[in-house]
PAGUKE-737333 format. One line per 3 residues: number of its first residue (from 1); their letters; for each residue x, y negated, z negated of N, C-alpha, C. Coordinates in nm, 2 decimals. Layout:
// PAGUKE-737333
NUM	a	X/Y/Z/X/Y/Z/X/Y/Z ~ ...
//
This chain:
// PAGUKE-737333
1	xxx	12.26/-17.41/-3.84/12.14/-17.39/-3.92/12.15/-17.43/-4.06 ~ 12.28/-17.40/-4.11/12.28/-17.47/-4.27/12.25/-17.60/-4.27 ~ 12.35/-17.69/-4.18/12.34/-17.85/-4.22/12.18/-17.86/-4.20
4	xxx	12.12/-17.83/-4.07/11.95/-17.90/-4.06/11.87/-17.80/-4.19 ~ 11.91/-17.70/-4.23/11.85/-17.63/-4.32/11.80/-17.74/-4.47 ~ 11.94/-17.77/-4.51/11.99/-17.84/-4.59/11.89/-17.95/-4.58
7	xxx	11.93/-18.06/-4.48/11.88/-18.17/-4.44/11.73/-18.15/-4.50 ~ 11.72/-18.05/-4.42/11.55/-18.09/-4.40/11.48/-18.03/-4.60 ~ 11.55/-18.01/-4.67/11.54/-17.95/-4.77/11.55/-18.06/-4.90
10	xxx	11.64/-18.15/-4.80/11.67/-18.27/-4.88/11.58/-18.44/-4.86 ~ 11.64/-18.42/-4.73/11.49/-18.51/-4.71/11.34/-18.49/-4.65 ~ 11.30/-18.39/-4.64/11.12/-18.30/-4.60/11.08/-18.31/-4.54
13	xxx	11.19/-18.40/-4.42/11.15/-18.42/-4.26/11.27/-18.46/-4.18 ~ 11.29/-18.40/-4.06/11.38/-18.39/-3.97/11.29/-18.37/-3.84 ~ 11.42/-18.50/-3.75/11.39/-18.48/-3.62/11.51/-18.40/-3.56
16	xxx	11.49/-18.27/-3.47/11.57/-18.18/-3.41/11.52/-18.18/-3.28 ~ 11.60/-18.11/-3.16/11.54/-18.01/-3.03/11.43/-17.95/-3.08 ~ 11.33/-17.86/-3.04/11.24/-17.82/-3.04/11.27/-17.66/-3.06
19	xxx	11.36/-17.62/-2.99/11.43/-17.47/-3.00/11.49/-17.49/-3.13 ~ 11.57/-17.59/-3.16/11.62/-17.61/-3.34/11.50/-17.61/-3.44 ~ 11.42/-17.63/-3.42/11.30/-17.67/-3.49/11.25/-17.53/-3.51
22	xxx	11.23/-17.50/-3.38/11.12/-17.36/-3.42/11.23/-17.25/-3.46 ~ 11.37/-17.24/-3.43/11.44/-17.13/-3.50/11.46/-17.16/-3.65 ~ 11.43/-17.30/-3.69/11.52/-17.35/-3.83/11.36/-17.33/-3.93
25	xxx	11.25/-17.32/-3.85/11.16/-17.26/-3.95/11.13/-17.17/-4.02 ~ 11.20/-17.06/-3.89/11.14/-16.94/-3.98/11.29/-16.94/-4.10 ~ 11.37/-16.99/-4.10/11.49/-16.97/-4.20/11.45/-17.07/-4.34
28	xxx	11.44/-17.17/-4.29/11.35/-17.23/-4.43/11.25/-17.17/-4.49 ~ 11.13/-17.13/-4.43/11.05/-17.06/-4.48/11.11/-16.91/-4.53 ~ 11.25/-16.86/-4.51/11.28/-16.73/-4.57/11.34/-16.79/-4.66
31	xxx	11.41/-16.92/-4.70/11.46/-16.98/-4.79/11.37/-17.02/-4.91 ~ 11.26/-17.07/-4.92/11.13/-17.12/-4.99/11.10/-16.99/-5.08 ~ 11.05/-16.87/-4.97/11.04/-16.74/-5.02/11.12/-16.70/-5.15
34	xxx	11.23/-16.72/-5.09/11.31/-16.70/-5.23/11.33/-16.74/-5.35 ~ 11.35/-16.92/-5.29/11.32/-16.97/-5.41/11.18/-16.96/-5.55 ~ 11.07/-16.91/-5.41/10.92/-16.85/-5.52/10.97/-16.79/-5.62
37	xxx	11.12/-16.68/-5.61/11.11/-16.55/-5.72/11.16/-16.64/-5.86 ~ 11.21/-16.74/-5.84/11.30/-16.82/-5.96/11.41/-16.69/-6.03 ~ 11.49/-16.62/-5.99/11.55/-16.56/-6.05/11.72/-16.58/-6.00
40	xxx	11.85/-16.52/-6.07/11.95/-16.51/-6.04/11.98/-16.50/-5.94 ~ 11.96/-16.39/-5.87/11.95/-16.33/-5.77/11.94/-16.42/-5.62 ~ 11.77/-16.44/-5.65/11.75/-16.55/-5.55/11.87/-16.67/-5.57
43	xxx	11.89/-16.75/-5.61/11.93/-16.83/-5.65/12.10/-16.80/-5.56 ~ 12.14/-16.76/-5.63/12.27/-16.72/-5.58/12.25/-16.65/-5.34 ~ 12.13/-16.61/-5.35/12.12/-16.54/-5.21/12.12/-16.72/-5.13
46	xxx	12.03/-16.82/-5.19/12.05/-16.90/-5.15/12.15/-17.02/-5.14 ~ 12.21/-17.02/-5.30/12.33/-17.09/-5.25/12.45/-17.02/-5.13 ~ 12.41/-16.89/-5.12/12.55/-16.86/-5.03/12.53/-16.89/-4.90
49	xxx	12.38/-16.96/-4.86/12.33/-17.06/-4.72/12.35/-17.22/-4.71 ~ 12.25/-17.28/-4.86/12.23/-17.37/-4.83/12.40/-17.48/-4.91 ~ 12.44/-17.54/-4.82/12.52/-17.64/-4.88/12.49/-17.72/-5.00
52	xxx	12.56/-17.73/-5.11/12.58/-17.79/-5.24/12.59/-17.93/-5.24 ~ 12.52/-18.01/-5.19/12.53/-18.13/-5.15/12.40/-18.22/-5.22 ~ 12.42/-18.36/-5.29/12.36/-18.39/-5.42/12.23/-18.46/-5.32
55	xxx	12.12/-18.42/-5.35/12.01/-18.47/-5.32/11.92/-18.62/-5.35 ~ 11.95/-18.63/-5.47/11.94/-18.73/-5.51/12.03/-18.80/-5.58 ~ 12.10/-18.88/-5.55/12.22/-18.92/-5.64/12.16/-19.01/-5.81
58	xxx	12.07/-19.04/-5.78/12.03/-19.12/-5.94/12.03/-19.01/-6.03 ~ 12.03/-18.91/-6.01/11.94/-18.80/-6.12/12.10/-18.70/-6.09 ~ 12.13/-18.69/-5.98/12.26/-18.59/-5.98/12.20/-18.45/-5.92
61	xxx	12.06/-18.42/-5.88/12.02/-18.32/-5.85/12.08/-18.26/-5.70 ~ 12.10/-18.12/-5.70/12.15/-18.07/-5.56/12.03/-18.04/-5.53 ~ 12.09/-18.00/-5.37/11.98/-17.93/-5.27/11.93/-17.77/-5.30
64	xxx	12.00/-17.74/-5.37/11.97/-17.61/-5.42/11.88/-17.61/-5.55 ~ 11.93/-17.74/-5.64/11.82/-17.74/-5.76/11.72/-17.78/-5.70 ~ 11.70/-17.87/-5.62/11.56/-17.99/-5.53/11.48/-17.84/-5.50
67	xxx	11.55/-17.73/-5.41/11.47/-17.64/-5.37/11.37/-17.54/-5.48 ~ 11.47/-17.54/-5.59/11.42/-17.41/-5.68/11.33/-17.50/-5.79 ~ 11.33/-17.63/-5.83/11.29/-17.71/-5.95/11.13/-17.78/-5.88
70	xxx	11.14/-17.84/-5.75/11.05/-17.94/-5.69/10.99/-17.87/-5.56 ~ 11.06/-17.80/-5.46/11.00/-17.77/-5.34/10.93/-17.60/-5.39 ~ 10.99/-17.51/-5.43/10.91/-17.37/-5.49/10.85/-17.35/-5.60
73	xxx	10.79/-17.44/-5.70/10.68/-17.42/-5.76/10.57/-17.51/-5.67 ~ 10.57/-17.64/-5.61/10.41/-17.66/-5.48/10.41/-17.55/-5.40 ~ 10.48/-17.49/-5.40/10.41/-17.34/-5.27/10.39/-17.23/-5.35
76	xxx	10.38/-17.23/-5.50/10.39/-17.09/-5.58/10.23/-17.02/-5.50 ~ 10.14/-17.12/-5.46/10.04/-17.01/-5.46/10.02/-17.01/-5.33 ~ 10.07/-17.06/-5.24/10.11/-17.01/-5.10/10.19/-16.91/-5.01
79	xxx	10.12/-16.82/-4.94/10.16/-16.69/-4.86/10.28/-16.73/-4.72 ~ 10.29/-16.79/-4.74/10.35/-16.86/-4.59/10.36/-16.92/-4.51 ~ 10.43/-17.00/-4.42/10.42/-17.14/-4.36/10.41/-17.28/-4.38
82	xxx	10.54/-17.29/-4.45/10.58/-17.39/-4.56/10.63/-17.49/-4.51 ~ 10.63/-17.49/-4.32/10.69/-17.60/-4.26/10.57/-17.62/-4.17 ~ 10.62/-17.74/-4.08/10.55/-17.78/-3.98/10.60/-17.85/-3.88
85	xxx	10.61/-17.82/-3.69/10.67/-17.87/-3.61/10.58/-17.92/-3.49 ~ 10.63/-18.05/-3.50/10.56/-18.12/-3.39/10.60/-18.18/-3.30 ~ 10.60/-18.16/-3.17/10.62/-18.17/-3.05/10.64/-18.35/-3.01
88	xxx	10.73/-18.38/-3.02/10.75/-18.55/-2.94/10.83/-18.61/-2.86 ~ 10.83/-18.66/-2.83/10.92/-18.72/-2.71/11.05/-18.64/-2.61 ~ 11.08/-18.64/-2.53/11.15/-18.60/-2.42/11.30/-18.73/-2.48
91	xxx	11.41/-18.65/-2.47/11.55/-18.71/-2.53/11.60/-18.76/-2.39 ~ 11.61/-18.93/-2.40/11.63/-18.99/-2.29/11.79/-18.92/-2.20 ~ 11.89/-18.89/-2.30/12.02/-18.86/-2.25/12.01/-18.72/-2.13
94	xxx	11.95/-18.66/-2.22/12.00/-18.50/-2.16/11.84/-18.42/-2.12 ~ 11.73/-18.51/-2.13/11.60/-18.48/-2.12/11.59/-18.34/-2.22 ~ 11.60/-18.32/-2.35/11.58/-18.21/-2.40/11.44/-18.29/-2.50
97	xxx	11.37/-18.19/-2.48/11.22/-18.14/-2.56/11.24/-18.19/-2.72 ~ 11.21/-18.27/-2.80/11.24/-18.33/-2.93/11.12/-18.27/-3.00 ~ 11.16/-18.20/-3.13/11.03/-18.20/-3.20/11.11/-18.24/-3.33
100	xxx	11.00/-18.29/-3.45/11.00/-18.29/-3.61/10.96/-18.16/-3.69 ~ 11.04/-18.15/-3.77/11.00/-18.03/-3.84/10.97/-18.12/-3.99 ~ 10.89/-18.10/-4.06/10.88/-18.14/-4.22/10.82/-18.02/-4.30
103	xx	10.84/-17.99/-4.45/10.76/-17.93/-4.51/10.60/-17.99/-4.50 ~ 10.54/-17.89/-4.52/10.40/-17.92/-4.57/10.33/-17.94/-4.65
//
């Protein structure tokens, strides 16, 4: 759940399983939550999840700043449900249920 956490935090849309999808929502969306409070605290609850890994390499920004600087002030005045999972295609190998998860 960190790496697709991450991922999907980094680039605002991911293709997963469908069971990955719908478990990895409600964790992002506890992740977002936090980032709303902008304080130490949060901050720190979050880095001890999400991987330190540079988001944007032109600017040098992590996945942790991307979350607290750019993704939790667009949801400041939003209550909840900060993602969204859509249902597609059947995985030719192993026939498993594919969905996208993206922010909203």
């Amino acid at each position: 759940m960190r790496n697709l956490a991450t991922s999907l935090i980094v680039s605002g849309k991911i293709e997963t399983t469908e069971m990955k999808a719908m478990d990895l929502r409600s964790v992002v969306d506890e992740l977002i939550t936090l980032a709303k409070r902008q304080d130490l605290h949060a901050r720190r609850q979050v880095a001890a999840f999400v991987k330190d890994v540079v988001a944007d390499p032109k600017t040098g920004q992590t996945a942790i700043q991307k979350l607290f600087d750019d993704i939790a002030p667009k949801y400041a005045d939003r209550k909840g449900g900060y993602t969204r999972v859509h249902k597609t295609v059947v995985r030719r190998g192993d026939a498993a249920p594919m969905a996208t998860i993206e922010l909203v």
